[in-house]
C-alpha positions as a Markdown table, in Angstrom:
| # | Residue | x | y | z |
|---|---|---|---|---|
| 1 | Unk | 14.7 | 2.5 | 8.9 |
| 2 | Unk | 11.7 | 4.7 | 8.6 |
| 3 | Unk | 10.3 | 2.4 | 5.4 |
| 4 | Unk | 10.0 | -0.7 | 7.8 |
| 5 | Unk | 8.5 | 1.8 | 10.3 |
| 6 | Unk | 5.7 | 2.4 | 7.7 |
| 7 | Unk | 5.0 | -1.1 | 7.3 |
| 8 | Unk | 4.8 | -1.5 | 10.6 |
| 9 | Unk | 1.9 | 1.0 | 11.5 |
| 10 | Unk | -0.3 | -0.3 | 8.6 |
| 11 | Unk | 0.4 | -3.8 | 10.0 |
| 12 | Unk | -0.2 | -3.1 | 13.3 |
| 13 | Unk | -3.3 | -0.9 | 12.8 |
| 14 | Unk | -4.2 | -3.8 | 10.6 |
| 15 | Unk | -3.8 | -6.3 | 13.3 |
| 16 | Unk | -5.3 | -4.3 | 15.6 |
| 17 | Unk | -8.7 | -3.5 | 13.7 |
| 18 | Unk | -9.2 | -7.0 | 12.9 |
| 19 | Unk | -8.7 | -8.0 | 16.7 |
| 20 | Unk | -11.6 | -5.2 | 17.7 |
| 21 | Unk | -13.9 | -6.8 | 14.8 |
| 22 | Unk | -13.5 | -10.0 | 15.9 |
| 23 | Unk | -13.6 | -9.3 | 19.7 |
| 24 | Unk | -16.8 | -6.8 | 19.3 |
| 25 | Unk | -19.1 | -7.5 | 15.9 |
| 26 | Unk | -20.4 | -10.7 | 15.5 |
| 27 | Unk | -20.0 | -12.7 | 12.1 |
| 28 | Unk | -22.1 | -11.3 | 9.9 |
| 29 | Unk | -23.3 | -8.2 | 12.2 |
| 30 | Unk | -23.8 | -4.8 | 10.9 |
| 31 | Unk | -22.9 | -1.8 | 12.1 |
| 32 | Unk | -23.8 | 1.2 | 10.3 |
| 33 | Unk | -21.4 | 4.6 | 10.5 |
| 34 | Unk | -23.0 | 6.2 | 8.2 |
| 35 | Unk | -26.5 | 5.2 | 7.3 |
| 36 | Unk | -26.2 | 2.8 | 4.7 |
| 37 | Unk | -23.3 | 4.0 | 2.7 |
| 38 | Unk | -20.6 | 3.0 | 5.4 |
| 39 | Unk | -21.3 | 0.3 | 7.5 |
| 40 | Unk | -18.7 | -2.2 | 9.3 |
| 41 | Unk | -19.5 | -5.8 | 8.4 |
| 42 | Unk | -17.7 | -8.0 | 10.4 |
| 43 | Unk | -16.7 | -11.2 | 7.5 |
| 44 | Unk | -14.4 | -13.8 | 6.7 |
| 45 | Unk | -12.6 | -14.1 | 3.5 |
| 46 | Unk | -10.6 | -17.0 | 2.5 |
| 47 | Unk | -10.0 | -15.5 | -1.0 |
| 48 | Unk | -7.6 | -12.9 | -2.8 |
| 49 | Unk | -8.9 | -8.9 | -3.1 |
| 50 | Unk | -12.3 | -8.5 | -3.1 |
| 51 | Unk | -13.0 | -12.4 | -2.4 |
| 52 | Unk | -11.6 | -13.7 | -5.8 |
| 53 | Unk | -9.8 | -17.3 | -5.7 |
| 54 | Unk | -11.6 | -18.6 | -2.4 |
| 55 | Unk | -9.6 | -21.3 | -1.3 |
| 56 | Unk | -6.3 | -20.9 | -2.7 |
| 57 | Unk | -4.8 | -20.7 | 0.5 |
| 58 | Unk | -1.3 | -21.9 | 0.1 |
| 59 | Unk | -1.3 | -19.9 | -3.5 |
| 60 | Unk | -1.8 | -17.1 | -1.4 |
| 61 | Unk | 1.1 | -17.5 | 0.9 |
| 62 | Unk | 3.5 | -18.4 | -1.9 |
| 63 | Unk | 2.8 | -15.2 | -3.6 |
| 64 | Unk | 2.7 | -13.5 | -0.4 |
| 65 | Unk | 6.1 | -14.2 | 0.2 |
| 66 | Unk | 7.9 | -14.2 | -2.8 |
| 67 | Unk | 6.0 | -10.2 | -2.8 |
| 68 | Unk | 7.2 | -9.4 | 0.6 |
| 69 | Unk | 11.2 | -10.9 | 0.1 |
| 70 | Unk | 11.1 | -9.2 | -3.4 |
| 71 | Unk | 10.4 | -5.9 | -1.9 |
| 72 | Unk | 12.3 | -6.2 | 1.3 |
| 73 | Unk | 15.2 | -6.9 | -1.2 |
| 74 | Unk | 14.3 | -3.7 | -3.0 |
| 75 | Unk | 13.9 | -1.4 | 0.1 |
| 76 | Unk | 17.6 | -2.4 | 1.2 |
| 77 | Unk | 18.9 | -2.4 | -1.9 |
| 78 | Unk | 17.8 | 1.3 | -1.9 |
| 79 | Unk | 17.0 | 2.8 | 1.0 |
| 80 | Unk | 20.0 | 5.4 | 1.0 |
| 81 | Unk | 19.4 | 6.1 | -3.1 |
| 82 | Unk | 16.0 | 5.1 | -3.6 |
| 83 | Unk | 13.2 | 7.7 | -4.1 |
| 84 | Unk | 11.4 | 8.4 | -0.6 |
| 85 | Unk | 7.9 | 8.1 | -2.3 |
| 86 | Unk | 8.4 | 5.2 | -4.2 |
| 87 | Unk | 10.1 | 3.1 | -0.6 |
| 88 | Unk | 6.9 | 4.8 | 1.3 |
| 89 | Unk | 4.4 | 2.9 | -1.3 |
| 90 | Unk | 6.2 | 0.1 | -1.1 |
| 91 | Unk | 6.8 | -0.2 | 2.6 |
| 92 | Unk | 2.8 | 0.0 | 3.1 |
| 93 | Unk | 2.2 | -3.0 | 0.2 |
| 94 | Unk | 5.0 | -4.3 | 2.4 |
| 95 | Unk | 3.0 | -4.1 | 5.8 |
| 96 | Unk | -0.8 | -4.5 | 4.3 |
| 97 | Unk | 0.9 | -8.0 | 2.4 |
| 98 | Unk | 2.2 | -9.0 | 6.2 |
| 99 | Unk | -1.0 | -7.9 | 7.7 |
| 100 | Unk | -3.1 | -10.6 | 5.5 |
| 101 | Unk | -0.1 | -12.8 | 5.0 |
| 102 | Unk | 0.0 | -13.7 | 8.7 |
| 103 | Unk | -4.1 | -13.8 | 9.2 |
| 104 | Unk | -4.0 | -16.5 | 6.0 |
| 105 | Unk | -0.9 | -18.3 | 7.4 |
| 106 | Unk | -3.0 | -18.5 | 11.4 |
| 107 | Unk | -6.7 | -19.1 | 10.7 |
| 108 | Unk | -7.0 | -19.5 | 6.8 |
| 109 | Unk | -9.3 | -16.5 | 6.2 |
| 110 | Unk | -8.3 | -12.6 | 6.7 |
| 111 | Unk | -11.2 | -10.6 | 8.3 |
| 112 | Unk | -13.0 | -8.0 | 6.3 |
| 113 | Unk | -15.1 | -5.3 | 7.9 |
| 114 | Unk | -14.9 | -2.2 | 5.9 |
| 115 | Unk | -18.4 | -1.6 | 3.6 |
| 116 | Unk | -19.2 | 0.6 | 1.5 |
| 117 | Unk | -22.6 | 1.2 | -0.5 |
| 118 | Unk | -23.1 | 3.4 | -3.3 |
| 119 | Unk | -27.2 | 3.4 | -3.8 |
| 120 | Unk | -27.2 | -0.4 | -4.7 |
| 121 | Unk | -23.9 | -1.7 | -5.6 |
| 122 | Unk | -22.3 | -2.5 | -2.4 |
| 123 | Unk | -18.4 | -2.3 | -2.7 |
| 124 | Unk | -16.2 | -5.2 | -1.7 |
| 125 | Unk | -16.0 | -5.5 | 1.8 |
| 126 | Unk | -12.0 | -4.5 | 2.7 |
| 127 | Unk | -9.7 | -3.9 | 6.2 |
| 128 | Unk | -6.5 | -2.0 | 6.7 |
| 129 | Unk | -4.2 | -4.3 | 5.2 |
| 130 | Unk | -6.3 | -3.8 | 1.9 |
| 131 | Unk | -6.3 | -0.2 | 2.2 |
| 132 | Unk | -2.4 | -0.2 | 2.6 |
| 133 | Unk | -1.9 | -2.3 | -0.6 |
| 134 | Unk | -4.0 | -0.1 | -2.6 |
| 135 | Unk | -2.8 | 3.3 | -1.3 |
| 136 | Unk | 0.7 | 1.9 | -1.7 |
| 137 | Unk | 0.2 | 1.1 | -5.7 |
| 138 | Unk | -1.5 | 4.4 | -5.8 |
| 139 | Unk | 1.5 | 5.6 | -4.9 |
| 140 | Unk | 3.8 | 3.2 | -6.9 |
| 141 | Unk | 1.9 | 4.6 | -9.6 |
| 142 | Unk | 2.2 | 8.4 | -8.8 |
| 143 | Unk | 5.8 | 7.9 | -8.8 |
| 144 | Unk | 6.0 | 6.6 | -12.4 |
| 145 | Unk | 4.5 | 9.2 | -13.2 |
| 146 | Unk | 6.0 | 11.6 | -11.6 |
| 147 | Unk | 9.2 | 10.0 | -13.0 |
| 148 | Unk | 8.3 | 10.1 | -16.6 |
| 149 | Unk | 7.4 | 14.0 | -15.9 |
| 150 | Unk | 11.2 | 14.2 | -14.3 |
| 151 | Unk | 12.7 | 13.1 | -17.4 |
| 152 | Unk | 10.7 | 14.6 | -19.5 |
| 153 | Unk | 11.7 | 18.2 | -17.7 |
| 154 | Unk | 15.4 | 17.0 | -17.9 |
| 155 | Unk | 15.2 | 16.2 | -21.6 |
| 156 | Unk | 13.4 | 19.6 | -22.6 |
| 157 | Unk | 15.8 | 21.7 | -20.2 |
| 158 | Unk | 13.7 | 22.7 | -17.6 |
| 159 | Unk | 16.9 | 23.2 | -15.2 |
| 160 | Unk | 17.8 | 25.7 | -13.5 |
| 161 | Unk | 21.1 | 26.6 | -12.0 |
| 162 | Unk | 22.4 | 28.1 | -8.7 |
| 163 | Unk | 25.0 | 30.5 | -7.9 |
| 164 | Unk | 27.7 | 27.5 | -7.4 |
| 165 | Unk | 26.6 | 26.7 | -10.9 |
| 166 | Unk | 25.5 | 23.4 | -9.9 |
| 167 | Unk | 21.7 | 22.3 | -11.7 |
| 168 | Unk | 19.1 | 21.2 | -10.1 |
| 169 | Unk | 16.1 | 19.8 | -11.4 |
| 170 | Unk | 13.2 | 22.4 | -10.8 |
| 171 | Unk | 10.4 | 19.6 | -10.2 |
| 172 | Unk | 12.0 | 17.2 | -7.9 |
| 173 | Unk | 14.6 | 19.9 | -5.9 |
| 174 | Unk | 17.2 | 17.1 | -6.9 |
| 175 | Unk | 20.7 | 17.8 | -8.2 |
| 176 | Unk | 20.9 | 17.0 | -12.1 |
| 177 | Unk | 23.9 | 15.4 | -13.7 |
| 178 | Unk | 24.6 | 17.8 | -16.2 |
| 179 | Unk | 26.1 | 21.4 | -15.9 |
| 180 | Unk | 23.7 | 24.8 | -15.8 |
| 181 | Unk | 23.3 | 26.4 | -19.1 |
């Protein structure tokens, strides 16, 4: 199943960044990439995205895993049917959840170390797991959007039909339901 697969790279290269921050930066220690705009902040946060709700631990887990079983249940439910960008996006919330799900569950705190500086607001500091979630709603969202174009096309006509006289909906390359005009 190529959607777990997903999850599992941003996990694991989640896991595996926070193991070389830890192992390698000091708490607090800054590293800068590149000057002051990128630097890699080795931090601790026992808080929700961008350190909101510090200390709400066990909320965290609950809706952790309530997240994760909801979309497991939706990746099997429609991994043959399902649309390959919409399981993609949600296999990497899948893995980026896991990746801070398990740090939270282990040591109570999820290591940060990604910074970013833009003149003098500094960014919150993120890791991989973060980056996974966000790039996975991204994506969520790209698909609605792309979905509301679909339909759209579909309900103005803009089908096209091969020489079996089957349809086939221009924008996605999918079959439509309906027969060519």
């Amino acid at each position: 199943m190529r959607y777990y697969a997903v999850a599992a790279v941003v996990f694991l290269l989640d896991q595996l960044t926070k193991q070389m921050i830890d192992a390698n930066v000091a708490l607090h220690e800054q590293i800068s990439v590149i000057g002051q705009f990128f630097l890699v902040t080795h931090v601790l946060n026992d808080g929700a995205a961008f350190s909101m709700l510090p200390g709400a631990r066990t909320l965290f887990i609950v809706i952790t895993s309530i997240v994760a079983i909801g979309i497991v249940w939706y990746i099997e439910r429609n991994w043959r049917t399902g649309r390959p960008l919409l399981l993609t996006a949600f296999a990497m919330v899948l893995g980026g959840a896991l990746g801070n799900f398990i740090d939270r569950v282990l040591y109570g705190h999820v290591i940060d170390f990604l910074q970013f500086n833009f003149g003098s607001y500094t960014f919150p500091i993120f890791n991989v797991a973060d980056m996974g979630i966000v790039i996975g709603v991204g994506l969520i969202l790209l698909d609605a959007v792309l979905d509301v174009r679909r339909e759209r096309d579909k309900a103005t006509g803009t089908l096209e039909g091969d020489e079996n006289g089957k349809t086939h909906d221009i924008t996605s390359g999918t079959e439509a339901d309906e027969p060519a005009r």
